[in-house]
C-alpha positions in Angstrom: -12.2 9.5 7.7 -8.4 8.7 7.0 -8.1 7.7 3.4 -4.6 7.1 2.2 -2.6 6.5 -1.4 -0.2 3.3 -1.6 3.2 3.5 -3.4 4.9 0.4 -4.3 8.7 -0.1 -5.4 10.4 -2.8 -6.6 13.9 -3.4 -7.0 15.7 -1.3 -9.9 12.5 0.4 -11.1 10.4 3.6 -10.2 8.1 4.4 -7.1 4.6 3.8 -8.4 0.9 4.3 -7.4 -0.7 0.9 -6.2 -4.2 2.0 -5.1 -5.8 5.7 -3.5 -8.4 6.4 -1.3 -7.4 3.0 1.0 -9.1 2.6 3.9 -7.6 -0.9 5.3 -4.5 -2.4 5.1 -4.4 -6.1 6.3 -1.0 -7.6 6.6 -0.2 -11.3 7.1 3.7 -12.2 7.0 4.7 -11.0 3.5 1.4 -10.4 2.5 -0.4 -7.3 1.9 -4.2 -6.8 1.5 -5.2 -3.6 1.0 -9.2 -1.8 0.3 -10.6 1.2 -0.9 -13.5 3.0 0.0 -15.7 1.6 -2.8 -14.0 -2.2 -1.8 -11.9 -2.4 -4.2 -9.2 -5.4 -3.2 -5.1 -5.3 -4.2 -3.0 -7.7 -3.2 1.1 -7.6 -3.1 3.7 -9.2 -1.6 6.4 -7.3 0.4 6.6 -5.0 3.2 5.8 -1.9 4.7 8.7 0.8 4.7 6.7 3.7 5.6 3.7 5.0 7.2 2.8 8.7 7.0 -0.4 9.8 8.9 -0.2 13.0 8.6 0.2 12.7 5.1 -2.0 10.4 4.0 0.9 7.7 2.3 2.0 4.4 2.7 4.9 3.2 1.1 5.7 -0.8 0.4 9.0 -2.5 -1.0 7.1 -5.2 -3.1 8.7 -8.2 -3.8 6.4 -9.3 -6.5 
């Protein structure tokens, strides 16, 4: 199984850590829904800058 962490940014302030171990990332339009193994739920609005497999990240400019 392919877990992954989730970094957010917003404008003028630091990378941060949004949620670990996610298993799904839904995304409709602006919106992101992401869950973790235990099904936990986050939700934030912005977009997808980066996708690394082999590392296990995701990266999101959020806009909320």
């Amino acid at each position: 199984m392919c877990l992954a962490a989730v970094y957010g940014k917003k404008p003028e302030e630091d990378e941060t850590l949004l949620l670990k171990n996610v298993s799904k990332i839904l995304i409709d339009g602006d919106q992101i829904t992401m869950y973790d193994i235990i099904g936990q739920e986050m939700k934030v609005t912005g977009a997808l800058t980066e996708v690394d497999l082999a590392n296990s990240i995701v990266k999101i400019r959020c806009t909320d």
